[in-house]
N, C-alpha and C positions, 0 to 999 in steps of 0.2 A: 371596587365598582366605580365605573366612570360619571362623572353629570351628566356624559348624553348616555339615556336609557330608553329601551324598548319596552310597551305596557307590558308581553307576555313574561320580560326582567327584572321586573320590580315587582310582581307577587312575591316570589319567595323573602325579599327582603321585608316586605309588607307584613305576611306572615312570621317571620320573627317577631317583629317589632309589635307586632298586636298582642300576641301572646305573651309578653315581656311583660306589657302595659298591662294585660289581664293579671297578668301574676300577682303585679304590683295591686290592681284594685284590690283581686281577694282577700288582700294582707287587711284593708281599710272595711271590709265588708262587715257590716252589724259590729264595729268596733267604736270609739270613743272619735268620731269626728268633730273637728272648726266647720261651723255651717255659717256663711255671713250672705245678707240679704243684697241682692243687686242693685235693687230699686228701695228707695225709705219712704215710699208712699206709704200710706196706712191701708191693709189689704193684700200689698205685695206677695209675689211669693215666687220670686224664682231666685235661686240659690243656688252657693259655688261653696264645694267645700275643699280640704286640704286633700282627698283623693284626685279629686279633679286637677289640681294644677301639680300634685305629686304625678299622675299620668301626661299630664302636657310638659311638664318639664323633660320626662325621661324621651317623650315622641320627639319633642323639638331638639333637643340636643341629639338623637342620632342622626333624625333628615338632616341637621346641619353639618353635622361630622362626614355624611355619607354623601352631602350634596349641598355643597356650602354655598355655591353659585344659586340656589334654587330659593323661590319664591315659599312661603309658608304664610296660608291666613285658619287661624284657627278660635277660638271660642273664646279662651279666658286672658291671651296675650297679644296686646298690638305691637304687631309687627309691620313693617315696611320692607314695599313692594320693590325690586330693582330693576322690576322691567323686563324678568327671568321668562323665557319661556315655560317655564316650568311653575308649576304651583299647587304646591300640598294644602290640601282641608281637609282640618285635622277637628275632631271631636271627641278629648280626650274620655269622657265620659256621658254618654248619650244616656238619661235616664235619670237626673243627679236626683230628684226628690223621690224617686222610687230608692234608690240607691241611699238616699239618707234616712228612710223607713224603713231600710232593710225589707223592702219589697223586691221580689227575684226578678226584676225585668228592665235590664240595663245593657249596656254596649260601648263596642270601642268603634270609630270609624273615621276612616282616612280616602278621602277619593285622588286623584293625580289629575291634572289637567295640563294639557300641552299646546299651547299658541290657543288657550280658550276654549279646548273641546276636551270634555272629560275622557281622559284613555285606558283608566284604570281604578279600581277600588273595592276596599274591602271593609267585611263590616264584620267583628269578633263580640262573640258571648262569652265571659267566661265562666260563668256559671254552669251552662249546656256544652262547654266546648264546643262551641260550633265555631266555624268558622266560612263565610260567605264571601265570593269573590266573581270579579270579574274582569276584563277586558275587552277593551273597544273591537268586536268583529270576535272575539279569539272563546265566547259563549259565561254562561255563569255556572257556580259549583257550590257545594256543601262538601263542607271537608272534603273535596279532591272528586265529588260525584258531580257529574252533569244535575244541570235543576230546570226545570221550567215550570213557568205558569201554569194555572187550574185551568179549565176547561168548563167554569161555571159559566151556560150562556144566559141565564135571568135573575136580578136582582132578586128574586125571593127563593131562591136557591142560593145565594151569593154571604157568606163571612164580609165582610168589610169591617175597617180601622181607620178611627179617624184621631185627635187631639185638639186642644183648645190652648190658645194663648194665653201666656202667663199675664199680660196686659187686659184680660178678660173683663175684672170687674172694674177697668177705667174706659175701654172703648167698645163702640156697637160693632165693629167686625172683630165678633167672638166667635163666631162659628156653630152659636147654638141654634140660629134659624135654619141655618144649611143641614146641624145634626137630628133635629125636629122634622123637618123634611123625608130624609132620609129611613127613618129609624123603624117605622112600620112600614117599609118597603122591601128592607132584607129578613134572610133566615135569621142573623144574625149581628150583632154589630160590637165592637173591642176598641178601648180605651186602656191601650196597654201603657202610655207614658214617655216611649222610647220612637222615635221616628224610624230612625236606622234600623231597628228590629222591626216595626213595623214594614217596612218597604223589604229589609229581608224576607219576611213570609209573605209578601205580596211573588215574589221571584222564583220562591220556594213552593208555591201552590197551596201554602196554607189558610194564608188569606186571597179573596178573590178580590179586594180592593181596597185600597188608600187615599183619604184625603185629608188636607192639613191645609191653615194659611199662615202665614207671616212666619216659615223656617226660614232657620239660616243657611248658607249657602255648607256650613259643615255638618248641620244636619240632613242635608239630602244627598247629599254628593255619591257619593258611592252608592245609597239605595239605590237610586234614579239608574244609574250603571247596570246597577244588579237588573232592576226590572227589566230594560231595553235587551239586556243580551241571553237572557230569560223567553224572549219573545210576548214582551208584556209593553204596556203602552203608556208611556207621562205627556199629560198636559198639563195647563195652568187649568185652575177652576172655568174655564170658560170653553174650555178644550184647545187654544192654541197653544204652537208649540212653545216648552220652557226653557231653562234654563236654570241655574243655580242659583243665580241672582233673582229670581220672580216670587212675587209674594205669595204663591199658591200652588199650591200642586193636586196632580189627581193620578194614580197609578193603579192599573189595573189589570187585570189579563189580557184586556183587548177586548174580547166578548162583551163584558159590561159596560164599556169605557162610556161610549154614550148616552143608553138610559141612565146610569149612574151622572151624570152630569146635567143631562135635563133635569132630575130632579133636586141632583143641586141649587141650581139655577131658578128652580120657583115650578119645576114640574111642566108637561106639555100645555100649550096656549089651546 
């Protein structure tokens, strides 16, 4: 395979490489894990364990085998940038404290970005074998099936998923005003752990919506993809438009996008 690649050319390698990396997790799943804390504040709680960089090892050394020239910014490794058109965000493990409770709801997720505009990505379970994918223009899929968004058009018909910041019990934008807000407006609402599963069933139609603040650019990357070529709609909490780099996201059918973000927001004036 060549470094210059076409989004619809790089799923199948993608899909290799996720299912490798799922392989590899299951080996680590409800097994004797290294858990060490990111942060030594007292209260702390976000964690990396030896799954997590056993999977970003095996991801980073094939992008680099398969595309040496290429950019790579990913979660547990700093890497430096060359200036690459090209740049993989890599999330070798989306889920790590579900994943170290041996809670079922966890993910692998890799998006492609090219001259700055995401062109491809995919987000792998391997628990549900599922596998979720997309490309810029070329639509999104479940295991090889077309997918689109729900068709929920009122928040009290609507699932939605949100998450809270592991920085929570040190700063006030925790997310719990926004999720207080929110909470008796929908049919329903999910606090599954996993971003990139979340944003998957935002695409999938399972959920009719997502909001989260202060992800990382490898936690959203490929959802964000997933939802847009879904026919489903990302802004930032405010509702302009995002990017990977922004501290807030909001994904949703389209239908809700709006009500759902007034109420964010503090509700209608």
């Amino acid at each position: 395979m060549t470094t210059d690649i076409k989004p619809g050319d790089v799923l199948p390698f993608l899909n290799h490489l996720l299912e490798t990396a799922g392989q590899l997790l299951m080996r680590y799943f409800r097994g004797e894990l290294r858990i060490t804390l990111k942060d030594d504040r007292e209260g702390a709680i976000d964690i990396v364990t030896d799954a997590d960089r056993a999977s970003e090892d095996l991801i980073l050394e094939t992008i680099r085998r398969e595309f040496p020239d290429h950019d790579i910014l990913t979660e547990e490794t700093l890497t430096e940038k060359s200036g690459s058109r090209y740049l993989w965000l890599v999330d070798p493990l989306d889920g790590t404290v579900n994943f170290a409770h041996g809670y079922p709801v966890f993910a692998i997720s890799i998006g492609l970005m090219v001259d700055g505009s995401l062109v491809a990505g995919m987000v792998h379970d391997p628990l549900r074998q599922e596998t979720f994918s997309a490309f810029r223009n070329g639509g999104a899929f479940v295991n090889g099936s077309p997918m689109q968004v729900s068709k929920a058009d009122r928040l009290e018909k609507s699932v939605v998923a949100t998450g809270f910041p592991y920085d929570r019990a040190f700063c006030p934008e925790n997310n719990v005003a926004e999720f207080s807000r929110v909470v008796t407006k929908v049919q329903g609402i999910r606090r599954g752990g996993s971003a990139a599963t979340d944003l998957a069933y935002v695409a999938s139609g399972r959920l009719d919506g997502f909001w989260e603040l202060k992800l990382k650019p490898w936690d959203m990357a490929a959802g964000m993809l997933l939802v847009e070529e879904a026919c489903g709609r990302v802004t930032d909490l405010t509702g302009q438009p995002t990017d990977v780099y922004t501290r807030s996201i909001v994904a949703t059918n389209g239908s809700i996008h709006d009500v759902l973000i007034t109420e964010l927001c503090g509700g209608a004036e």
